[in-house]
N, C-alpha and C positions, 0 to 999 in steps of 0.2 A: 611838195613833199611827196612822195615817191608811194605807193601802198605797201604794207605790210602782211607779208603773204606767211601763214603758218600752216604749213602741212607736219600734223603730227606723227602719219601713216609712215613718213621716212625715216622717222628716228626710232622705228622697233628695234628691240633684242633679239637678235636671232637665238635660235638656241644652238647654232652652229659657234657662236661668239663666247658660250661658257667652257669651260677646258673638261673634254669628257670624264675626264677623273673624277670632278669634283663630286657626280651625285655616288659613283661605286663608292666614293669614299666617307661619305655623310652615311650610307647604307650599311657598311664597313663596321660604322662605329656605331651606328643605333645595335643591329644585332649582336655586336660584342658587348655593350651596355646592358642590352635584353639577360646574354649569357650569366652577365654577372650577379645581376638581379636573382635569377634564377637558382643559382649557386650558394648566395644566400641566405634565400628562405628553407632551401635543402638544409644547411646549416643550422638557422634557426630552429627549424621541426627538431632536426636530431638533438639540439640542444635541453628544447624544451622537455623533449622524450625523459633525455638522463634525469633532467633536475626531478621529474614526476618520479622516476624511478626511486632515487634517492630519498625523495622525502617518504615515499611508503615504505621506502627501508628505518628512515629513522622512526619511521610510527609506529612501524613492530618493535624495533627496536626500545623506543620508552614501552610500548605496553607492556615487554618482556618483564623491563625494571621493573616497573610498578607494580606488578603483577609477583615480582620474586621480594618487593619490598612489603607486603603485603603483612600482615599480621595473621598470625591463624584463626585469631574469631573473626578477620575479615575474613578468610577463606572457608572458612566453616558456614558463615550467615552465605557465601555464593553459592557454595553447595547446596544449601538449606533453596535458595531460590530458585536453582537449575532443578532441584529433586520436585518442586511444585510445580514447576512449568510442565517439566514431564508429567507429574501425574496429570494437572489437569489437560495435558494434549492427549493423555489416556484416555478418555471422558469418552464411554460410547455413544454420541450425539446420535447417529443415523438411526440406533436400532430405540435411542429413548424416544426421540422422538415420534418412530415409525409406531411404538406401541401408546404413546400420546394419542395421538389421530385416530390409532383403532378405539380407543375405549372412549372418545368423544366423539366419533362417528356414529358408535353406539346409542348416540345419543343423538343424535341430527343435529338440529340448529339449535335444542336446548340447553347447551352449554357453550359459552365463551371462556377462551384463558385470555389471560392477560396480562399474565408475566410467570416467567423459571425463571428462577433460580439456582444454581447447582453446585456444591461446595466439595471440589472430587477427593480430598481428605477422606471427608466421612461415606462420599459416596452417594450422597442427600441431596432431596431436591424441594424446592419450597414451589407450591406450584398456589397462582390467584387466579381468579375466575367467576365468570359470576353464572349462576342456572336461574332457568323459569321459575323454580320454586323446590322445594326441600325435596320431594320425591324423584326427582331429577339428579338433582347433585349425591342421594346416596347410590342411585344409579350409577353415576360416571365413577363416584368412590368403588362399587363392584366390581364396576368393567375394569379396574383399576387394578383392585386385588385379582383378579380372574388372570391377567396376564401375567406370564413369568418371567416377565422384565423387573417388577416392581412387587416388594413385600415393606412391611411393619409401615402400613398406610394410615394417617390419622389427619381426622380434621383438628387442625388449629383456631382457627378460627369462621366464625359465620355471623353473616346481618343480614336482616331483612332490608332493604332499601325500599320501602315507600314513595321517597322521592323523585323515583325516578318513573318513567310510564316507560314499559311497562314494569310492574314492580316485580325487582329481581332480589335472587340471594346469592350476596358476595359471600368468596368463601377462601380459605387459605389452607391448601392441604400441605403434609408436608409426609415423603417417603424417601426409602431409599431403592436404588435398583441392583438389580443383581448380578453377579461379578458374570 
């Protein structure tokens, strides 16, 4: 029986053997594919664009309705809302506060607040707090009436708290400040 001789190295592919078109033409077609891909999502965007457009048209458009559907006491109670929002963004916060600070600074560390309250209707402020002890607190009540941010000052409420070390007096003033 004769030997069996395999040389694999003779039976390469040249690349002389593929016909030069065919890769220009697989290239041809990927970047026209790329193109259209491309072209699409352009379209997509501008679609998505309109539809966004259109629905904020239709949402003014109901709010208009609704809003022209409206009753007049509902229109009345929105006014009634919008006219208290403005007042209380009226609120002089910076300057109430700025004269807060003075007439408790006045006082160093013997007075704590611990909550405002502020109802800008009346103009009124509920203010809690606790002091060292009673000579204290008519103190910051002075310092309180002294500045001309704030008139018709009254304590509402006061307790000795015992219970606590060290023993302090809670206290609830309530004013108003001035225009």
């Amino acid at each position: 029986m004769p030997n069996l001789t395999l040389n694999f190295a003779a039976k390469q592919v040249s690349l002389q053997t593929w016909n030069p078109l065919l890769g220009s033409t697989i290239l041809i077609i990927g970047v026209t594919v790329f193109g259209f891909a491309v072209a699409d999502y352009r379209q997509q965007l501008s679609l998505n664009s309109d539809l966004q457009e259109k629905s904020s048209q239709l949402q003014n458009n109901a709010g208009l309705n609704s809003r022209k559907a409206s009753t007049p006491l509902a229109l009345e109670n929105e006014i009634a809302q919008a006219n208290l929002a403005y007042t209380q963004l009226q609120t002089p916060w910076g300057e109430i506060f700025s004269a807060l600070e003075t007439a408790r600074n006045a006082q160093a560390d013997d007075v704590a607040l611990l909550s405002i309250k502020a109802d800008s209707n009346k103009r009124e402020l509920r203010i809690s707090g606790e002091a060292k002890d009673f000579p204290r607190l008519s103190a910051f009540s002075a310092a309180l009436s002294d500045s001309p941010m704030f008139k018709n000052i009254h304590l509402s409420n006061d307790k000795l708290n015992v219970s606590t070390v060290p023993i302090v007096v809670s206290f609830d003033l309530q004013l108003n400040w001035a225009k």
